[in-house]
C-alpha positions as CSV (number, residue, x, y, z in Angstrom):
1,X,16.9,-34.2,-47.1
2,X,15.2,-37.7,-46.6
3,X,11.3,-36.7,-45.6
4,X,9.3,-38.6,-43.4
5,X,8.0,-41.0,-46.1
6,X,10.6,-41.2,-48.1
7,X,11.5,-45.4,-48.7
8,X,14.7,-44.7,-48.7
9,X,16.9,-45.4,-45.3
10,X,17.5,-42.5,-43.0
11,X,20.1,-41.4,-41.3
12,X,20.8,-38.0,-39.0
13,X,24.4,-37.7,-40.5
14,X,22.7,-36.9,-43.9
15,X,21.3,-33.9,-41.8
16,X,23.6,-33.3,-39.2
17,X,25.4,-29.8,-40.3
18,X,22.4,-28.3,-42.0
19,X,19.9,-29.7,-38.5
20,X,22.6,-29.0,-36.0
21,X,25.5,-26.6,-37.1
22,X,23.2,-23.5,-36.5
23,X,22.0,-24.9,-33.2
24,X,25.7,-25.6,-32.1
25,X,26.4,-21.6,-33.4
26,X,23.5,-19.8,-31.5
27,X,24.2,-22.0,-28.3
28,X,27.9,-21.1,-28.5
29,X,26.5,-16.9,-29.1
30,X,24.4,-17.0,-26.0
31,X,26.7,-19.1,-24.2
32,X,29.7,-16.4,-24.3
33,X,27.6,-13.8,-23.7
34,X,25.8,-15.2,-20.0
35,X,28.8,-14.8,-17.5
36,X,28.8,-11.0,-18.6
37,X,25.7,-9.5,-18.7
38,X,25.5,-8.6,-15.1
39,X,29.0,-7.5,-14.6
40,X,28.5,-5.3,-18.2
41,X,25.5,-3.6,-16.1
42,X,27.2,-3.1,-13.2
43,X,30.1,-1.3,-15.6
44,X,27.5,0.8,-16.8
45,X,25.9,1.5,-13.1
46,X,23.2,-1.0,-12.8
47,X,22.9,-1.7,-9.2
48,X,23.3,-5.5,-8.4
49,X,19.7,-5.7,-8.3
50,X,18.7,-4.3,-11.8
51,X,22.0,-6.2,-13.0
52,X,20.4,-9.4,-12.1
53,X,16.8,-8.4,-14.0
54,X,19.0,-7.5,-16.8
55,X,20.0,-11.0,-17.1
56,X,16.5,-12.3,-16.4
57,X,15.2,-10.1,-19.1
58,X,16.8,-13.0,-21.6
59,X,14.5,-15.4,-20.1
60,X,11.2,-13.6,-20.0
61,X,12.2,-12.1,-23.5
62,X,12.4,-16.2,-25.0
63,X,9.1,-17.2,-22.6
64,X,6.6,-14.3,-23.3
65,X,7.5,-14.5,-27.2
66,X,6.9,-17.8,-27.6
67,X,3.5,-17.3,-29.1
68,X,4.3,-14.7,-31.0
69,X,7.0,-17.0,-32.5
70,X,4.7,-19.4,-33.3
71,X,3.0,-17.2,-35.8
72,X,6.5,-15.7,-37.5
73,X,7.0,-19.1,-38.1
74,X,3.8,-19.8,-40.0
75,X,4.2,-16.7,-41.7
76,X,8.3,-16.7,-42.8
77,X,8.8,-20.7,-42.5
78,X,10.9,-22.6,-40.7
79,X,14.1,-21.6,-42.3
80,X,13.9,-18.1,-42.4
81,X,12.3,-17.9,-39.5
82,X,15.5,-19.5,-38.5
83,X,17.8,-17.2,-40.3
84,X,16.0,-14.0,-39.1
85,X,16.8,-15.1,-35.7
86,X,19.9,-15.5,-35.6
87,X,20.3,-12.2,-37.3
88,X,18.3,-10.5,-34.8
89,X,20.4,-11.8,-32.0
90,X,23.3,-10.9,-33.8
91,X,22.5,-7.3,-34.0
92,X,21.2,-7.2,-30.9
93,X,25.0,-8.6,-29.5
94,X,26.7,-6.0,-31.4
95,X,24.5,-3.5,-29.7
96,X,25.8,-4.5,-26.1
97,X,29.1,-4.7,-26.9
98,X,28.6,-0.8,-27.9
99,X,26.0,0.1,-24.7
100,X,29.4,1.4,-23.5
101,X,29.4,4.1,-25.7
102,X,25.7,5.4,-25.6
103,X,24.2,7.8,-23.7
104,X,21.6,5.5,-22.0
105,X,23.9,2.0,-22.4
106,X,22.0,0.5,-19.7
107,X,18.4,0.7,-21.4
108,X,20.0,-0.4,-24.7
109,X,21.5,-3.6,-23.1
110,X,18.3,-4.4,-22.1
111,X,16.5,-3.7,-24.7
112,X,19.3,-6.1,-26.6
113,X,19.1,-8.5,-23.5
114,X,15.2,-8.6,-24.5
115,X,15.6,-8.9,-28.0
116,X,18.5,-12.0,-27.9
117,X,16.0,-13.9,-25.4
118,X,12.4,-13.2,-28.4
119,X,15.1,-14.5,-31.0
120,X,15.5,-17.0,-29.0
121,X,12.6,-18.6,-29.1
122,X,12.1,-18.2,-32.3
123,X,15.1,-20.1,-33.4
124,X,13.9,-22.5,-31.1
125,X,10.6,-23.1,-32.2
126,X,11.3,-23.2,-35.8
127,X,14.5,-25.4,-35.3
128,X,12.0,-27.7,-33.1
129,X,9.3,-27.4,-36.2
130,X,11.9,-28.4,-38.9
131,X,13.4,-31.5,-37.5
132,X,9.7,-32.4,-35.9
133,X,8.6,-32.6,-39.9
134,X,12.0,-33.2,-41.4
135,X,13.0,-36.8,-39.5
136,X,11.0,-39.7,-39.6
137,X,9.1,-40.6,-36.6
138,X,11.0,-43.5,-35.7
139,X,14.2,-41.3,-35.3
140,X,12.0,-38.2,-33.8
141,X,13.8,-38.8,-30.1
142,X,17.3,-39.3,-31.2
143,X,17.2,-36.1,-33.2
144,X,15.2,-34.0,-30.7
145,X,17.6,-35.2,-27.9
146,X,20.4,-34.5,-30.2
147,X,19.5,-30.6,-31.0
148,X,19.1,-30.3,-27.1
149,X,22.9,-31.9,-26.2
150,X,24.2,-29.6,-29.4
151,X,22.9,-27.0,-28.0
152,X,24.2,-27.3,-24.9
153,X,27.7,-27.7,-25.7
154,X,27.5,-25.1,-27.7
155,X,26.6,-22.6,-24.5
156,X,29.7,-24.9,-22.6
157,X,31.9,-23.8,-25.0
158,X,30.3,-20.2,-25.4
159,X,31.9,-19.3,-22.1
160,X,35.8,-20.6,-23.1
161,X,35.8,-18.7,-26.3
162,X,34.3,-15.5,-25.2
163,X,37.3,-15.8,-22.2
164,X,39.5,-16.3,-24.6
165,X,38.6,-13.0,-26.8
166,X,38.3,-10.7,-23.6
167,X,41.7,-10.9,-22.9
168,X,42.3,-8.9,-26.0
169,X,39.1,-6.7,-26.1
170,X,37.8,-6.7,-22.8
171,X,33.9,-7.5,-21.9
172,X,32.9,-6.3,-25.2
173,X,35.0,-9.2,-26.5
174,X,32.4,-11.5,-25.5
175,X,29.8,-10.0,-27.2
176,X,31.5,-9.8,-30.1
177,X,32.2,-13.8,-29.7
178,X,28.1,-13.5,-29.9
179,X,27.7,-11.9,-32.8
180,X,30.1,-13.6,-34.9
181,X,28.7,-17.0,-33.7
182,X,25.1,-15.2,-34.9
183,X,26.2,-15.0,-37.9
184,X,27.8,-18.3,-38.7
185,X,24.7,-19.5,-37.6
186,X,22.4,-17.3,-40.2
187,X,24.7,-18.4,-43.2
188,X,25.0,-21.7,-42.4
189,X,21.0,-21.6,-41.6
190,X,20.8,-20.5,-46.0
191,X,21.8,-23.7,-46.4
192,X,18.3,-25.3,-44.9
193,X,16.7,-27.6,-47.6
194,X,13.2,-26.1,-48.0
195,X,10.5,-28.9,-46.3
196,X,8.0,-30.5,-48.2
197,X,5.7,-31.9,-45.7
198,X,2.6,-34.3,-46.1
199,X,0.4,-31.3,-45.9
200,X,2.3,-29.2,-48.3
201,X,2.0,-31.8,-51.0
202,X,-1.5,-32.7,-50.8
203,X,-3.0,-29.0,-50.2
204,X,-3.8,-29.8,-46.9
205,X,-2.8,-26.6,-45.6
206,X,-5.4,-24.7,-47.8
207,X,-7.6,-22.6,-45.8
208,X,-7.3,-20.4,-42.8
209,X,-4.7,-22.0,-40.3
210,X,-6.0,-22.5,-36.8
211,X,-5.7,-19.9,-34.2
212,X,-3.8,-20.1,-31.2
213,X,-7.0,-20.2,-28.8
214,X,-8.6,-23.2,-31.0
215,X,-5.4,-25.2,-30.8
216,X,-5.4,-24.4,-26.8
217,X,-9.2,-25.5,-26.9
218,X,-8.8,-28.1,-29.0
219,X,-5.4,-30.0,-27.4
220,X,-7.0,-28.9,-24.0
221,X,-6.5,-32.4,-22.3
222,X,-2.6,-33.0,-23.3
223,X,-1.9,-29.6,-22.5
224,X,-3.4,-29.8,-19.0
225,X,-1.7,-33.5,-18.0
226,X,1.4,-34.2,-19.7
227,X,1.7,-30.3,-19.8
228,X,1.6,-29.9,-16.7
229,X,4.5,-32.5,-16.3
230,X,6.5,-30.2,-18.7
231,X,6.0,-27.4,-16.5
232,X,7.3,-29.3,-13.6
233,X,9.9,-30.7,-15.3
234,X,11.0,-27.3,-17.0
235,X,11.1,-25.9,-13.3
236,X,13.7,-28.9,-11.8
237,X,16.2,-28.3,-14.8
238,X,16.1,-24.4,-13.6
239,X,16.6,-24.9,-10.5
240,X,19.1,-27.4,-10.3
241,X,21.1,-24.4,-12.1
242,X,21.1,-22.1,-9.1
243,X,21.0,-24.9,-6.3
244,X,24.6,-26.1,-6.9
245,X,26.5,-22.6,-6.4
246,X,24.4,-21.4,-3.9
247,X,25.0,-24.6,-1.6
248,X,28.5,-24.6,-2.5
249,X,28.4,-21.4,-1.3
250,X,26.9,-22.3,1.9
251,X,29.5,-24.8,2.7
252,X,31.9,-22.1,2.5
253,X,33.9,-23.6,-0.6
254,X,35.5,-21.0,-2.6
255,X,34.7,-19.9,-6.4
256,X,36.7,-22.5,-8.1
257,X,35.6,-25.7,-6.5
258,X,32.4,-24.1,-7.2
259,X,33.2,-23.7,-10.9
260,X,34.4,-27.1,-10.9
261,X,31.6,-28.9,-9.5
262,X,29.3,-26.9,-11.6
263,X,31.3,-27.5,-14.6
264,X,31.6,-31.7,-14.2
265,X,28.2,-31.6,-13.8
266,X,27.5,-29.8,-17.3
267,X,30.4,-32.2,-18.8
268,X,28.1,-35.8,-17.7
269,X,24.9,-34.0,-18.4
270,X,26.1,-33.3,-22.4
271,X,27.5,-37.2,-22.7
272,X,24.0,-39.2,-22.9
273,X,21.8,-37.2,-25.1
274,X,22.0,-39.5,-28.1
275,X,21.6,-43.2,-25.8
276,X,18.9,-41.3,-24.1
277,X,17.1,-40.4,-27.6
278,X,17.6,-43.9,-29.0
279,X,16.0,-45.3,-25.6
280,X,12.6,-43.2,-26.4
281,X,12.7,-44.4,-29.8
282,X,13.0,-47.8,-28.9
283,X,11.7,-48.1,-26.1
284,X,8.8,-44.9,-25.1
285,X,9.2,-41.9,-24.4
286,X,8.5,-42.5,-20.3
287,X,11.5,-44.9,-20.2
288,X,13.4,-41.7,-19.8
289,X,10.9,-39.5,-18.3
290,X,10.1,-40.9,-15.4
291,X,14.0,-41.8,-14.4
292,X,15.2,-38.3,-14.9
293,X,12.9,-36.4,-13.1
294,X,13.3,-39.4,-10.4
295,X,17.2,-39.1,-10.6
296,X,16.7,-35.1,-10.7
297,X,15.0,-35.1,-7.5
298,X,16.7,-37.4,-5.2
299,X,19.9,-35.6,-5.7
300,X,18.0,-32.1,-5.1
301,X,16.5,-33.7,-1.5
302,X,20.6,-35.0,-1.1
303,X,22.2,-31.9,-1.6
304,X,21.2,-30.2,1.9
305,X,22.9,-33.9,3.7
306,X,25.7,-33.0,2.2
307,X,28.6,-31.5,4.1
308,X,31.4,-31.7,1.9
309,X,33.1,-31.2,-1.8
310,X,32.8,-34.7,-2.8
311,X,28.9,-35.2,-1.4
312,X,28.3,-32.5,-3.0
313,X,29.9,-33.4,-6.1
314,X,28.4,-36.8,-6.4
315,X,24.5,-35.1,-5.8
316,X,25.9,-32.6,-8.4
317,X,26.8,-35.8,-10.8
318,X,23.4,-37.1,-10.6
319,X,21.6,-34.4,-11.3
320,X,23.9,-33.8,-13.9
321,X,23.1,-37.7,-15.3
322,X,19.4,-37.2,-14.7
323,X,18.8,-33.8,-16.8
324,X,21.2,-35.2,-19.7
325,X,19.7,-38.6,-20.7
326,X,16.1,-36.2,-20.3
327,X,17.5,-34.1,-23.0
328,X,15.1,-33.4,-25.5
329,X,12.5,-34.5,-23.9
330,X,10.0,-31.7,-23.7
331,X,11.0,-31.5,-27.5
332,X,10.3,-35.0,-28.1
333,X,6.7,-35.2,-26.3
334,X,5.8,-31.6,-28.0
335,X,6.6,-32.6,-31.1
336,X,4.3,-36.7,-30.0
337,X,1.6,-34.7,-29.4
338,X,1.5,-31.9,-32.1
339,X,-0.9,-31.6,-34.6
340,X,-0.3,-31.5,-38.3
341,X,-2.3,-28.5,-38.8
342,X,-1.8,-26.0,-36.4
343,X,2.0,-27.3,-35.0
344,X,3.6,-24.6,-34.9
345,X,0.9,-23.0,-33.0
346,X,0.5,-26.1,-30.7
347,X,4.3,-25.8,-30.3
348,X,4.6,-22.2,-29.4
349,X,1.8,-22.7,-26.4
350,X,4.2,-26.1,-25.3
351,X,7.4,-23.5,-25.8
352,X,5.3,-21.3,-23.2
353,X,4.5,-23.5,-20.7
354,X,8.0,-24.9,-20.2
355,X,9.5,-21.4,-20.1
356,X,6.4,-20.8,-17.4
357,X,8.2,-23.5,-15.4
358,X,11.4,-22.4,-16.2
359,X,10.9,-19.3,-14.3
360,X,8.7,-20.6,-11.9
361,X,11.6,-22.6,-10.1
362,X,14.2,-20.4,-9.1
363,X,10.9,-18.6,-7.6
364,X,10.1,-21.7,-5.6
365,X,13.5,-22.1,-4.5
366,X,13.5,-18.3,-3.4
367,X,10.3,-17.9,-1.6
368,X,10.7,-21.7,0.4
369,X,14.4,-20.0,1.3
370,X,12.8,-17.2,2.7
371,X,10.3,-18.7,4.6
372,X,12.7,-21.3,5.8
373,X,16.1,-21.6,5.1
374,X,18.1,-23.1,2.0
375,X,17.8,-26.3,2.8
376,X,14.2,-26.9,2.5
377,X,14.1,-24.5,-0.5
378,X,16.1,-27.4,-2.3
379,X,14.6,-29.9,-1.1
380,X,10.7,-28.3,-2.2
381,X,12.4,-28.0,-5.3
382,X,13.3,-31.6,-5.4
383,X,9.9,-32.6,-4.6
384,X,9.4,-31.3,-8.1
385,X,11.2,-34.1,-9.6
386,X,9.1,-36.6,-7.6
387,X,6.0,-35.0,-8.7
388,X,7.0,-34.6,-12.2
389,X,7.7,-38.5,-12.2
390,X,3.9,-39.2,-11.0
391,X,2.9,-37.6,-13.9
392,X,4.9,-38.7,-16.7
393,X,4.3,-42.4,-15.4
394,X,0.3,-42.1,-15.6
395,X,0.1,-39.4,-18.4
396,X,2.2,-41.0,-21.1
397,X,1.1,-44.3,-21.2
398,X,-2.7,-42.7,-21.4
399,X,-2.1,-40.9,-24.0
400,X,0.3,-43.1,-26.2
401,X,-2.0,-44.1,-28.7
402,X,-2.8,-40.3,-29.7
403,X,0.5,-40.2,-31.4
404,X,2.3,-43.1,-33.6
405,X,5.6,-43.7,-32.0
């Protein structure tokens, strides 16, 4: 592993499988598991209600642990942090494809719901940590972007392969798709070369590590301006998810244009992570930021003009465009903007507040909806995107020279 100062030349091949196979693995894990959860709690007598929290509880496992990750981290280190993880989620997979067979199989799959979304963010904080300390600066954006696109081809492909299975096993096959993914993921994970950072080698680390509340004090200002833009952008990407079917649906189109739509969408958005990464590099980080979240939200306020499966493909396109060349992003500016001492700290708080936005979205789009009717609920959520924009474009520049890149 070439460290940040090393003299010699760098390149992420020379790290690709160790930096990325594991991220590909867990990604393909949760990936085939998602289209089943609900239906596996209606099988067990979930209403379609507590189905759907079921699922949520994935979310709200990864956003509420982030701190907590933060500090498993500090304590195990990146790569067994990383390793533990993925074990975790593992056994947690194998459990719900077994709930069937328990007495109370609805509290243990989502107890195991729970414990794959806290694993989550744990891989993903300490996968974040790693290549934020492993890769130079100058190639910080590329590899960032790059762990975001692997990971999400990895849940594109999750799906396929846990369809594939289930024909043979049923819903549990899925699951079991999970776990072995898991635990690809842990064993390749060994393979992790330890890190020697700057702080490592001069004892800069010596001491009592900073606390969650004095890197919140501390990092007060980026967290309450370009943070803020992270929470906004966090809550576009989740909305964008649930807009798509649920205006398909509205048209009256039937599941598989649906699926289709939704699915070419995915296909552009994995396609121009790595341009998009080498752009930041070369170029600054709001060179992407501002045009996604632009791109994002003009295709949420045209989705509700649309009338049609190709309008509504071409807004699905976009937004699809706009969310893959940000890819990373929140990553990249975490990582900008993090501390030597005290990163993985300042990193779990970041982790938070995207999740925070995350969830916040799809409870935009909900209440507007209610209040009003679908269409406005999109478009208030595209108004995100516009907002979002506004910030990144007066933020960033601001606080550039914080952070060499």
């Amino acid at each position: 592993m070439t460290s940040p100062d090393d003299p010699k030349p760098f390149s992420l091949r020379s790290i690709a499988v160790a930096a990325f196979g594991p991220t590909l693995l867990f990604g393909i894990g949760q990936g085939a598991i998602l289209p089943v959860v609900a239906l596996s709690a209606r099988d067990l007598g979930a209403s379609v209600a507590v189905a759907a929290l079921i699922v949520t509880l994935i979310g709200l496992g990864s956003w509420f642990f982030n701190l907590p990750a933060s500090l498993v981290t500090l304590r195990f280190g990146e790569r067994w942090s990383i390793v533990g993880a993925a074990v975790a989620a593992g056994l947690a997979l194998a459990a719900a494809a077994t709930s069937s067979l328990a007495p109370n199989g609805l509290l243990l799959l989502a107890v195991a719901m729970t414990v794959v979304g806290m694993s989550g963010a744990v891989f993903g904080l300490a996968r974040q940590k790693y290549l934020t300390e492993a890769v130079p600066v100058a190639f910080r954006a590329r590899a960032l972007s790059t762990l975001g696109g692997v990971n999400r081809i990895g849940v594109f492909i999750g799906p396929f392969a846990g369809a594939v299975v289930m024909q043979f096993f049923g819903i549990a096959g899925a699951y079991w798709v999970g776990v072995v993914a898991m635990a690809a993921a842990a064993l390749l994970s060994l393979t992790i070369p330890d890190l020697t950072t700057p702080e490592v080698r001069t004892g800069a680390d010596a001491g009592p590590q900073p606390t969650l509340r004095s890197v919140a004090v501390s990092h007060a200002g980026v967290f309450l301006s370009l943070g803020v833009g992270i929470l906004l952008l966090s809550a576009l990407r989740s909305s964008r998810q649930v807009v798509i079917p649920l205006w398909s649906d509205h048209l009256g189109m039937d599941a598989t244009s649906a699926s289709l739509i939704y699915g070419l969408s995915g296909a552009i958005d994995m396609l121009v992570f790595y341009p998009a990464g080498k752009l930041m590099d070369r170029k600054g980080r709001q060179w992407v930021a501002v045009p996604s979240t632009l791109l994002m939200g003009t295709a949420l306020l045209l989705i509700p003009l649309t009338g049609s499966f190709v309008g509504l493909l071409l807004a699905a396109l976009l937004i699809g465009f706009g969310n893959g060349i940000s890819s990373g992003l929140v990553m990249t500016l975490g990582a900008d903007f993090s501390p030597d001492r005290g990163r993985g700290q300042f990193l779990g708080l970041w982790r938070f507040m995207a999740d925070a936005g995350s969830t916040g979205g799809p409870v935009l789009l909900s209440g507007v909806t209610a209040l009003a009717s679908l269409g406005p609920g999109i478009a208030a959520t595209g108004v995100l995107g516009f907002a979002a924009a506004a910030v990144f474009a007066v933020v960033i520049p601001r606080l550039k020279h914080r952070r060499n890149y």
